[in-house]
C-alpha positions, 0 to 999 in steps of 0.5 A: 500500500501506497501511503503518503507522508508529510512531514513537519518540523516545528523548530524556532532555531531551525525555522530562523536557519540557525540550527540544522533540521535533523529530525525531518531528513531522519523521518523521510528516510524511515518513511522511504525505507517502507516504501511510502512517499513524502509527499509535503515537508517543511518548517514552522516556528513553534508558534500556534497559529503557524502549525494550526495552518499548515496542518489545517492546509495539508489534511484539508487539501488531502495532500498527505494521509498522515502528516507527522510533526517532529517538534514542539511536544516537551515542557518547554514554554514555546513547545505548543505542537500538541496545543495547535494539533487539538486545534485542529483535529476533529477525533482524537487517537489516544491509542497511538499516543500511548503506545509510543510513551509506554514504548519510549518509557522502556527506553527513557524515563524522560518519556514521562515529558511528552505531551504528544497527541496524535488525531484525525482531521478529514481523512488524515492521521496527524502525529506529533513526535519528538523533536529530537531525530532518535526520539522522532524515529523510534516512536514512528518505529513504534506506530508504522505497523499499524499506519497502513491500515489506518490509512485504509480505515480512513480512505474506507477502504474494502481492504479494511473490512477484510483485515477485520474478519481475518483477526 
C-alpha cells in the first residue's frame, strides 16, 4: 500500500536557519525505507497559529494521509505542537499516543515529558513526535505497523473490512 507522508518540523532555531533540521531528513528516510512517499515537508516556528495552518492546509487539501510533526511536544514554554494539533483535529487517537510513551518509557524515563497527541482531521492521521531525530524515529518505529491500515480505515477502504474478519 501506497501511503503518503508529510512531514513537519516545528523548530524556532531551525525555522530562523540557525540550527540544522535533523529530525525531518531522519523521518523521510524511515518513511522511504517502507516504501511510502513524502509527499509535503517543511518548517514552522513553534508558534500556534503557524502549525494550526499548515496542518489545517495539508489534511484539508488531502495532500498527505498522515502528516507527522517532529517538534514542539516537551515542557518547554514555546513547545505548543500538541496545543495547535487539538486545534485542529476533529477525533482524537489516544491509542497511538500511548503506545509510543509506554514504548519510549522502556527506553527513557524522560518519556514521562511528552505531551504528544496524535488525531484525525478529514481523512488524515496527524502525529506529533519528538523533536529530537532518535526520539522522532523510534516512536514512528513504534506506530508504522499499524499506519497502513489506518490509512485504509480512513480512505474506507474494502481492504479494511477484510483485515477485520481475518483477526
Amino acid at each position: 500500500m501506497s501511503i503518503k507522508i508529510a512531514i513537519l518540523t516545528v523548530s524556532d532555531r531551525s525555522s530562523r536557519g540557525e540550527r540544522e533540521d535533523l529530525s525531518g531528513p531522519a523521518l523521510q528516510a524511515q518513511v522511504t525505507v517502507l516504501g511510502w512517499q513524502v509527499c509535503r515537508a517543511g518548517i514552522v516556528p513553534d508558534e500556534i497559529g503557524q502549525i494550526a495552518k499548515i496542518l489545517s492546509e495539508w489534511a484539508d487539501n488531502d495532500q498527505a494521509d498522515v502528516i507527522l510533526t517532529t517538534g514542539g511536544t516537551g515542557f518547554a514554554p514555546r513547545d505548543v505542537t500538541p496545543e495547535a494539533t487539538r486545534q485542529v483535529v476533529e477525533r482524537l487517537t489516544p491509542g497511538l499516543d500511548e503506545a509510543m510513551r509506554a514504548a519510549s518509557l522502556k527506553i527513557t524515563a524522560h518519556a514521562m515529558l511528552s505531551r504528544a497527541v496524535s488525531g484525525i482531521r478529514k481523512a488524515t492521521l496527524i502525529v506529533n513526535l519528538p523533536g529530537s531525530p532518535r526520539g522522532a524515529v523510534e516512536n514512528f518505529q513504534v506506530i508504522a505497523p499499524v499506519l497502513p491500515h489506518a490509512v485504509e480505515l480512513l480512505r474506507e477502504a474494502r481492504s479494511a473490512e477484510q483485515e477485520h474478519r481475518s483477526i
